[in-house]
C-alpha positions in Angstrom: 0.0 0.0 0.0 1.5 3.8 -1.0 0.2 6.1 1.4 -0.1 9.3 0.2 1.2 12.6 1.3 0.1 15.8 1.1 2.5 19.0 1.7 0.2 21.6 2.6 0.2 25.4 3.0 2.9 25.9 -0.6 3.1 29.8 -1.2 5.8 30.4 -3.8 6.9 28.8 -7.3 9.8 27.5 -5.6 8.1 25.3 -2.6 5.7 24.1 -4.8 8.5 22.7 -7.3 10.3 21.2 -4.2 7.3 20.0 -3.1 7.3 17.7 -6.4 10.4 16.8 -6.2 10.3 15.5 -2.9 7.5 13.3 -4.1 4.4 14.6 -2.7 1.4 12.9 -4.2 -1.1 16.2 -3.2 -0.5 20.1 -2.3 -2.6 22.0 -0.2 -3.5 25.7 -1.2 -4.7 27.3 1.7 -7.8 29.4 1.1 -8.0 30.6 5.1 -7.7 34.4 5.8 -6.0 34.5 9.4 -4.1 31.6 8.7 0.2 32.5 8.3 0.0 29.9 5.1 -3.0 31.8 3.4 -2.4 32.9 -0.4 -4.6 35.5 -2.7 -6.6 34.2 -5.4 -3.7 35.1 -7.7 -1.0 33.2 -6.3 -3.4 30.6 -6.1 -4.8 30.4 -10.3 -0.9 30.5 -10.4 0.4 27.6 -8.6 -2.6 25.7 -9.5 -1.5 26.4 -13.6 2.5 25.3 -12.7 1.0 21.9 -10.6 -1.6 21.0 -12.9 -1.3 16.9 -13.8 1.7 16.4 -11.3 0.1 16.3 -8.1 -3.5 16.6 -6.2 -4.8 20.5 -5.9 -6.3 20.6 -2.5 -8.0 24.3 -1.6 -8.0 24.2 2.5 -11.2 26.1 4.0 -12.1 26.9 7.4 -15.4 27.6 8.2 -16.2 29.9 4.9 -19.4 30.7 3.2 -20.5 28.2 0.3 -21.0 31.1 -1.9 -17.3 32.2 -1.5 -15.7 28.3 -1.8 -17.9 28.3 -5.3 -15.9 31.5 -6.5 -12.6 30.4 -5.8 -13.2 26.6 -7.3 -14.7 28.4 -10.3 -11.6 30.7 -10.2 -8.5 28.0 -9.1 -8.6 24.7 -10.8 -8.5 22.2 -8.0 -8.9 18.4 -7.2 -10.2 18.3 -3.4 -11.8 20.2 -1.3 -10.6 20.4 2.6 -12.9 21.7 5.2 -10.9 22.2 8.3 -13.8 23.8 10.3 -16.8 23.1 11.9 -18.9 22.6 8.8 -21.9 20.3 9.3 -22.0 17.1 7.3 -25.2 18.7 5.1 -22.9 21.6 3.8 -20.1 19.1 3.1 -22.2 17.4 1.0 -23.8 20.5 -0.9 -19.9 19.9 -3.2 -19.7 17.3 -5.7 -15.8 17.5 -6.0 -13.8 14.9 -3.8 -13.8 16.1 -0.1 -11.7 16.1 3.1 -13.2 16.8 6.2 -11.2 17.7 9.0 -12.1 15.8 12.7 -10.1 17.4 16.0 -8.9 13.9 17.3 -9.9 10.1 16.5 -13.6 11.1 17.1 -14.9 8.0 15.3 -18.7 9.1 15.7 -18.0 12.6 14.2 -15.9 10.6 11.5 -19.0 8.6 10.8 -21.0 11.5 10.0 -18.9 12.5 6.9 -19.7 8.9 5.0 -18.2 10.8 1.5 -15.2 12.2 2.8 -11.9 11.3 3.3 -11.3 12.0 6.5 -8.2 14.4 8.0 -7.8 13.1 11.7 -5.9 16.2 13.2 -4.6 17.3 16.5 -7.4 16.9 19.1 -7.1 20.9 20.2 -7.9 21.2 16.9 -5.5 24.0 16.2 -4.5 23.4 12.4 -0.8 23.5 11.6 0.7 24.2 14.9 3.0 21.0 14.5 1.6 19.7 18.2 2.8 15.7 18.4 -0.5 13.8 20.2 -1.4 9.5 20.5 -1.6 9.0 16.7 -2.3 5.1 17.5 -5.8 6.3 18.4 -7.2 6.9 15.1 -6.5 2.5 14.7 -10.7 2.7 15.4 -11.5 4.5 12.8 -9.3 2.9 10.4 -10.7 -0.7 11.5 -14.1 0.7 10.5 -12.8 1.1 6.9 -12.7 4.4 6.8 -10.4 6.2 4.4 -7.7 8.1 6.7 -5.5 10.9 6.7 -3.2 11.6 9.1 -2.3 15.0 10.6 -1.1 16.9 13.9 3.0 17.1 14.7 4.0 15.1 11.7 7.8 15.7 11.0 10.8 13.1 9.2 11.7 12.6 12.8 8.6 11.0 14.0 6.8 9.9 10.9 8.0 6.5 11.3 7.4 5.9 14.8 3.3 7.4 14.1 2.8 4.5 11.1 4.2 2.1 13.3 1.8 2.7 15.4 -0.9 1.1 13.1 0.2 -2.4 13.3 -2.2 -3.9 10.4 -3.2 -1.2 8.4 -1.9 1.8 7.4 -3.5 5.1 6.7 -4.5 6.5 3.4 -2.6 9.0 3.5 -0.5 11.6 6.1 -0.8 15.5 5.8 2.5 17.6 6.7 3.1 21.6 6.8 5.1 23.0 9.7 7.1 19.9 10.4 9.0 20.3 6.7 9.4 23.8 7.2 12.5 25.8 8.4 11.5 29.6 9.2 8.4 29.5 8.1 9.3 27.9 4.5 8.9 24.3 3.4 12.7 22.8 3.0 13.6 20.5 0.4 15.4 18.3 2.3 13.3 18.3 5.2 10.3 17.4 2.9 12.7 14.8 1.3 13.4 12.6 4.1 9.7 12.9 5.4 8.4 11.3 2.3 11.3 8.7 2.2 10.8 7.5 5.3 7.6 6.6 4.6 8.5 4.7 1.3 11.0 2.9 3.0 8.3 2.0 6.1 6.2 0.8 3.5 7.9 -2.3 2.4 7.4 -3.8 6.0 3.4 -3.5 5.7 
């Protein structure tokens, strides 16, 4: 089984090339206002334009107005949808395109509420992107229930191998990485390297 990662919060030509070349499978183009990763609508069309075919387009929302998400996807090519906020599961399903909904912790009866979503198991302070490390063997429940899983909350190339251990007979669909692969505030090449090789090289073992 691959699992897939996903770099998220790319703001510049230059990440989101390293991000490819480090071998991330999606990007994440953060569409949320407050947030120190956020990017205009123009930086957005524009990295969308230079990824197109080579990776996943993920536009992250938090909590924003359906009317608003519907003029940036009609705006910014993407492939998925993320909601990182506390959007109920009739909104989520208002979108057709292929959806991640964010869960603070391994809440398996929230999880169950999203049945079409990939669901982002995060930090259970839910606080987005504050690279917080928390009991990632938790989430085992919801993965047991066949749920498709990704995981998220203090991920780094330190400890990304210790977290899939964790899962002793499955692993997750996929792993979701920002601050841990940055270095001042910018994704690193190498850092984001040797996150995504440790996982290939965990992989033979499963």
């Amino acid at each position: 089984m691959k699992v897939k990662v996903k770099i998220c919060g790319l703001k510049t030509d230059a990440e989101a090339e390293d991000a490819v070349e480090a071998g991330a499978d999606l990007v994440g183009l953060n569409f949320v206002s407050d947030s120190k990763r956020f990017i205009d609508l123009k930086t957005a069309k524009k990295l969308s334009r230079q990824l197109e075919g080579r990776v996943e387009r993920v536009g992250l929302f938090r909590d924003e107005s359906r009317s608003k998400i519907l003029e940036i996807l009609d705006s910014v090519p993407l492939d998925r949808v993320q909601f990182h906020g506390r959007e109920s599961p009739e909104f989520v399903a208002e979108f057709s395109i292929p959806k991640i909904k964010a869960i603070a912790g391994a809440d398996l009866k929230t999880a169950r509420m999203y049945p079409d979503s990939l669901i982002l198991v995060d930090h259970p302070a839910d606080v987005p992107g504050d690279g917080r490390e928390w009991e990632w063997s938790g989430v085992t429940s919801i993965l047991e229930e066949g749920f498709s899983v990704m995981l998220a909350g203090g991920l780094n190339p330190e400890n990304i191998e210790a977290a899939l251990s964790s899962f002793q007979k499955v692993l997750p669909w996929g792993v979701d990485v920002a601050s841990g692969v940055e270095v001042d505030g910018r994704k690193d090449l190498d850092r984001m390297k040797d996150f995504v090789d440790s996982i290939r090289a965990l992989e033979a073992e499963f």
